[in-house]
N, CA and C atoms as a LAMMPS dump frame, in Angstrom:
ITEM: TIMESTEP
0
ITEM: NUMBER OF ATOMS
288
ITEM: BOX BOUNDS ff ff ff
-5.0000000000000000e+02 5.0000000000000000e+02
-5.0000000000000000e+02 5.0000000000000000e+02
-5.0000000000000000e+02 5.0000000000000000e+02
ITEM: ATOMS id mol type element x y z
1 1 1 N 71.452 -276.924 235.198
2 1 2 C 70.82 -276.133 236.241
3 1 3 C 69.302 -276.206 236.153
4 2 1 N 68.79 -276.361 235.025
5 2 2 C 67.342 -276.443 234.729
6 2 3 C 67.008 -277.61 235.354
7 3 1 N 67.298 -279.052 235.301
8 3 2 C 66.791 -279.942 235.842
9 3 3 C 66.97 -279.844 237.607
10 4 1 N 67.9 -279.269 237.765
11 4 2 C 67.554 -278.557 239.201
12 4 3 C 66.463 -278.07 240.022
13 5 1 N 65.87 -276.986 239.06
14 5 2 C 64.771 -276.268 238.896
15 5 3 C 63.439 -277.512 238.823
16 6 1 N 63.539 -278.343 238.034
17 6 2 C 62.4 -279.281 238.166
18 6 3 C 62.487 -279.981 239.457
19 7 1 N 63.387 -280.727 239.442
20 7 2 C 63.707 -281.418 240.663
21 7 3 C 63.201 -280.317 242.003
22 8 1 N 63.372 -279.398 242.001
23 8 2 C 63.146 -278.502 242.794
24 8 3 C 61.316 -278.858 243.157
25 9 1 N 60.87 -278.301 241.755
26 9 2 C 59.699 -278.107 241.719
27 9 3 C 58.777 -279.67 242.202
28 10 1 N 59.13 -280.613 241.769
29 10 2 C 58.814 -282.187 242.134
30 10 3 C 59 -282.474 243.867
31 11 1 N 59.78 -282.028 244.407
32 11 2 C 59.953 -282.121 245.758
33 11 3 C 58.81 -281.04 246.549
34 12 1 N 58.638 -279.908 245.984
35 12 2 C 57.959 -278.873 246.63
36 12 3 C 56.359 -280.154 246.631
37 13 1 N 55.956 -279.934 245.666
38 13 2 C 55.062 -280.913 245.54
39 13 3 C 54.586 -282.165 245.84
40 14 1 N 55.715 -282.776 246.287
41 14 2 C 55.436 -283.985 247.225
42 14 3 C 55.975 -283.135 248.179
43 15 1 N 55.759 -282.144 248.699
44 15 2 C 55.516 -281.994 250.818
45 15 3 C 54.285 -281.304 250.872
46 16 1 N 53.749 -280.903 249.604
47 16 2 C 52.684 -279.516 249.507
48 16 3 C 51.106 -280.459 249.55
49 17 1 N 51.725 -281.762 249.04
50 17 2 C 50.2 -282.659 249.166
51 17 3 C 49.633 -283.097 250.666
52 18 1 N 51.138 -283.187 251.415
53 18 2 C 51.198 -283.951 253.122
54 18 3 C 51.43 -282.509 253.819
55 19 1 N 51.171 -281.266 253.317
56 19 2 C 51.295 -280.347 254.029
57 19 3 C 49.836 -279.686 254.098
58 20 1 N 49.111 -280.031 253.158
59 20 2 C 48.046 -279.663 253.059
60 20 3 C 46.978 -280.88 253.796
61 21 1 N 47.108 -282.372 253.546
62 21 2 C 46.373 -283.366 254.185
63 21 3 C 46.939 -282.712 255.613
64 22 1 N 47.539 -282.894 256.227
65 22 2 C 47.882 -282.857 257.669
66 22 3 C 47.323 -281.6 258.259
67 23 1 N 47.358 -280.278 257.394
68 23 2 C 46.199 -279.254 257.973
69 23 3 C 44.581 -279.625 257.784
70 24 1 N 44.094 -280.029 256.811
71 24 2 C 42.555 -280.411 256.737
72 24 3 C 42.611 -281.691 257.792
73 25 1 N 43.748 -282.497 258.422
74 25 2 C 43.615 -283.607 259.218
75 25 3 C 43.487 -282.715 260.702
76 26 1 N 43.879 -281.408 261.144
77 26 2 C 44.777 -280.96 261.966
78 26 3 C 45.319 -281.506 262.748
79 27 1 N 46.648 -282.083 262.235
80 27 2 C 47.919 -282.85 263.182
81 27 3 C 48.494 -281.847 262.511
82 28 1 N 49.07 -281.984 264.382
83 28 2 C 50.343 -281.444 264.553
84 28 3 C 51.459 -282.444 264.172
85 29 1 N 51.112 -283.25 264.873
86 29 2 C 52.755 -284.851 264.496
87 29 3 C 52.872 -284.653 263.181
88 30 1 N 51.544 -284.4 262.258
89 30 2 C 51.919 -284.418 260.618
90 30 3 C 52.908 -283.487 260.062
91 31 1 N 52.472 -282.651 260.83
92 31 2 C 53.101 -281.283 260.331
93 31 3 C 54.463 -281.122 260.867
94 32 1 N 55.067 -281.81 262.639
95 32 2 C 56.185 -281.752 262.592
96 32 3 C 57.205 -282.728 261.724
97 33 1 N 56.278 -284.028 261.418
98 33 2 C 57.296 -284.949 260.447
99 33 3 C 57.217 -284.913 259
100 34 1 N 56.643 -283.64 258.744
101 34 2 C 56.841 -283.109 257.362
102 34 3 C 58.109 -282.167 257.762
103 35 1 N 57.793 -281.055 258.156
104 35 2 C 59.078 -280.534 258.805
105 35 3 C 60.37 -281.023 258.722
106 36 1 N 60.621 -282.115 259.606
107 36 2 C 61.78 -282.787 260.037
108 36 3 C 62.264 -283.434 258.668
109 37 1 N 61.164 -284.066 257.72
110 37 2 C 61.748 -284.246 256.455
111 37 3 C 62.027 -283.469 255.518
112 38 1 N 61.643 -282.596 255.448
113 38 2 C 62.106 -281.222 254.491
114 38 3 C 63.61 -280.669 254.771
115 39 1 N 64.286 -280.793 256.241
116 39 2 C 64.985 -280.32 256.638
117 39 3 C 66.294 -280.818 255.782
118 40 1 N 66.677 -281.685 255.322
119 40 2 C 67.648 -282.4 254.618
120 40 3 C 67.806 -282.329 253.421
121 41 1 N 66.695 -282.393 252.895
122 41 2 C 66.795 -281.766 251.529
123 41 3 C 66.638 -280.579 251.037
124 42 1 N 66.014 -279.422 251.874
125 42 2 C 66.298 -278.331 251.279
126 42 3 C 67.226 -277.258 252.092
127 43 1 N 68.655 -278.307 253.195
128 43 2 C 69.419 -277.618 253.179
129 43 3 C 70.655 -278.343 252.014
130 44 1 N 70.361 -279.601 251.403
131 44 2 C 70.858 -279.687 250.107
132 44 3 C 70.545 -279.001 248.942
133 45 1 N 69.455 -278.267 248.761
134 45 2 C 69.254 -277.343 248.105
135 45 3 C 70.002 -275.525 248.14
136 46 1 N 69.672 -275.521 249.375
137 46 2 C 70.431 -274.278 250.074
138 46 3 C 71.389 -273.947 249.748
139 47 1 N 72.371 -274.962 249.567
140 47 2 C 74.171 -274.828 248.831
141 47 3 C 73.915 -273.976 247.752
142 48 1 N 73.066 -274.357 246.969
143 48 2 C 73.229 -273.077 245.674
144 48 3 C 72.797 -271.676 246.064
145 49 1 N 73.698 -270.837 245.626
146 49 2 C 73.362 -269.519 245.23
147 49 3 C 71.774 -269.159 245.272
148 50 1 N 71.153 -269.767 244.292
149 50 2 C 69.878 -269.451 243.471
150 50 3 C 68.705 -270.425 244.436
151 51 1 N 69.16 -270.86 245.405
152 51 2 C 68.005 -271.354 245.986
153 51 3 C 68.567 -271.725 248.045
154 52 1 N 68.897 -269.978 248.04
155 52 2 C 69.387 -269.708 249.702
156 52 3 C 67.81 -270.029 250.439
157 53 1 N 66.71 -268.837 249.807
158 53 2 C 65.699 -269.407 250.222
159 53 3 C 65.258 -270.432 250.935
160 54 1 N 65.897 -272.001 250.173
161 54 2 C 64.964 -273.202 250.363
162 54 3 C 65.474 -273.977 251.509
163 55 1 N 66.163 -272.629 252.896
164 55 2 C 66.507 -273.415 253.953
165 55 3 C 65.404 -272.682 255.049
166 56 1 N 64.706 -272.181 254.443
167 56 2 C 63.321 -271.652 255.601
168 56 3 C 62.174 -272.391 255.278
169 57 1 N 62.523 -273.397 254.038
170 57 2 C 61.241 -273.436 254.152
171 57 3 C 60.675 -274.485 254.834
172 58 1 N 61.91 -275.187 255.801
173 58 2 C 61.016 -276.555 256.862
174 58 3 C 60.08 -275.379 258.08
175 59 1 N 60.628 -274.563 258.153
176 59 2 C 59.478 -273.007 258.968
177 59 3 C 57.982 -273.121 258.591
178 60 1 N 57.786 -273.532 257.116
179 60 2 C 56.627 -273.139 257.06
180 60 3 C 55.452 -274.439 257.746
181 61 1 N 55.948 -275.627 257.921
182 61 2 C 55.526 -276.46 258.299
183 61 3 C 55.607 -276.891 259.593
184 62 1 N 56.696 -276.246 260.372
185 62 2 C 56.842 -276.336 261.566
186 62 3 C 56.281 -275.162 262.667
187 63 1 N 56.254 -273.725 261.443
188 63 2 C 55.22 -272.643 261.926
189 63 3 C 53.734 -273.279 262.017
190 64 1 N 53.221 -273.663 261.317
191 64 2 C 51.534 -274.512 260.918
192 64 3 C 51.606 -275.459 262.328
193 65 1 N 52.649 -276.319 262.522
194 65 2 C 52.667 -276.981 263.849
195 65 3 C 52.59 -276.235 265.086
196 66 1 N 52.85 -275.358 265.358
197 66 2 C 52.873 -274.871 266.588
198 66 3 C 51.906 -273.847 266.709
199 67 1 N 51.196 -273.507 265.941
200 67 2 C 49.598 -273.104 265.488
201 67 3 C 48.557 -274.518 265.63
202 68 1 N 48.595 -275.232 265.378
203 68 2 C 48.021 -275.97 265.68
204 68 3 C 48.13 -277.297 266.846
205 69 1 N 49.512 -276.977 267.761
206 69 2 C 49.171 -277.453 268.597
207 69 3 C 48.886 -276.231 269.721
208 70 1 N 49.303 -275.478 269.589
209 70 2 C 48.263 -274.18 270.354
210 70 3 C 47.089 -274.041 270.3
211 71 1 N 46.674 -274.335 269.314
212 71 2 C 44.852 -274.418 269.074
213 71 3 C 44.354 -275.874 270.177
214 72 1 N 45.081 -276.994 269.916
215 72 2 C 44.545 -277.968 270.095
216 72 3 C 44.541 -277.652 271.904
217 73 1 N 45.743 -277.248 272.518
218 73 2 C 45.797 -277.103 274.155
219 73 3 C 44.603 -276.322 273.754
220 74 1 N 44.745 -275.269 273.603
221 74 2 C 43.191 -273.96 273.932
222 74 3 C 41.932 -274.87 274.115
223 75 1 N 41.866 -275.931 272.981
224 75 2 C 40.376 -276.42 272.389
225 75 3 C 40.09 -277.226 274.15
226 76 1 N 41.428 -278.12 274.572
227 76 2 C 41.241 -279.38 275.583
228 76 3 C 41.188 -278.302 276.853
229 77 1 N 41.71 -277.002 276.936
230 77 2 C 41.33 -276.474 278.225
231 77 3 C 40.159 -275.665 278.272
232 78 1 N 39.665 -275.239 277.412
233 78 2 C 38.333 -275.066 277.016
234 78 3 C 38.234 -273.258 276.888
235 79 1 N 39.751 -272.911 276.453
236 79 2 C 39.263 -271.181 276.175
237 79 3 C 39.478 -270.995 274.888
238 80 1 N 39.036 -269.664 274.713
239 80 2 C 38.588 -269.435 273.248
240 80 3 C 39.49 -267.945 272.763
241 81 1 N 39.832 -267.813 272.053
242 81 2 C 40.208 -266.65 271.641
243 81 3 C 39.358 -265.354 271.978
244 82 1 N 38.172 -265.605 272.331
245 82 2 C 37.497 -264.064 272.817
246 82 3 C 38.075 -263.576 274.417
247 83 1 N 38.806 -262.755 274.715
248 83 2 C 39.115 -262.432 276.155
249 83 3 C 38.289 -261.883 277.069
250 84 1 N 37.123 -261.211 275.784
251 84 2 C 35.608 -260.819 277.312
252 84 3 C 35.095 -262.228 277.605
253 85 1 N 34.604 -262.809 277.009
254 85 2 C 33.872 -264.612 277.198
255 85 3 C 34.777 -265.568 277.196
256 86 1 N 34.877 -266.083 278.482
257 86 2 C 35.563 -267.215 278.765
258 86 3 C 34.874 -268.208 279.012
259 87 1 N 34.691 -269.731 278.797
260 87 2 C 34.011 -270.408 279.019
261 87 3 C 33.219 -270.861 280.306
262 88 1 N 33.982 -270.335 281.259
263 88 2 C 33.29 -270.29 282.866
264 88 3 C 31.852 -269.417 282.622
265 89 1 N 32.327 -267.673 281.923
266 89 2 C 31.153 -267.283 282.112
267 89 3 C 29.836 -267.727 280.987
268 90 1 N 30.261 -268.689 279.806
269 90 2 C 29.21 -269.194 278.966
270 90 3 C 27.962 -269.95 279.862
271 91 1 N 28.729 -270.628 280.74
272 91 2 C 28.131 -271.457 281.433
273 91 3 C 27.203 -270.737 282.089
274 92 1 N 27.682 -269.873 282.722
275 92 2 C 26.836 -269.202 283.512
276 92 3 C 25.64 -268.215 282.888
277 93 1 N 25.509 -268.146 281.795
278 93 2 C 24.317 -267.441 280.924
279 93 3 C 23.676 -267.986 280.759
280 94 1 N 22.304 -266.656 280.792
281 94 2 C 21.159 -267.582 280.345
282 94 3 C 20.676 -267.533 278.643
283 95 1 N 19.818 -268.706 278.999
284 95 2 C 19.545 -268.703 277.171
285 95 3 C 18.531 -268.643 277.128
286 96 1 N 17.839 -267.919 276.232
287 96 2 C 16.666 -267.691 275.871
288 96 3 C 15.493 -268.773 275.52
């Protein structure tokens, strides 16, 4: 069962290196085909008792995806998370 536990730990770690490049990259594609590969092996993990957990965790990479392709539409239509300032009225201010 212990080498389980490593094996465990060795896999977390090779998705945690391409889960982390693909956010400092911000792709989304990265983040859904990390996702899509996690999905297989940690619902082979899942079978055990002691690691029900490790069938949410393609979520955490596919949550990060859909955060960041929400950001990316916002960025290309040009609004911003502030709801008083929208970019129409930036335009229209003056600057000092």
């Amino acid at each position: 069962m212990l080498a389980n536990v490593y094996f465990l730990a060795i896999l977390s770690g090779m998705f945690l290196i391409p889960i982390v490049l693909a956010w400092l990259k911000r792709s989304w594609l990265g983040m859904l085909i990390i996702g899509i590969a996690m999905a297989p092996i940690t619902s082979f993990f899942g079978q055990y008792p002691i690691f029900t957990w490790a069938l949410f965790l393609p979520l955490i990479p596919l949550t990060l995806m859909i955060f960041l392709l929400v950001q990316k539409i916002r960025k290309k239509r040009g609004t911003t998370d502030d709801p008083i300032h929208t970019a129409s009225d930036r335009n229209h201010q003056e600057h000092p």
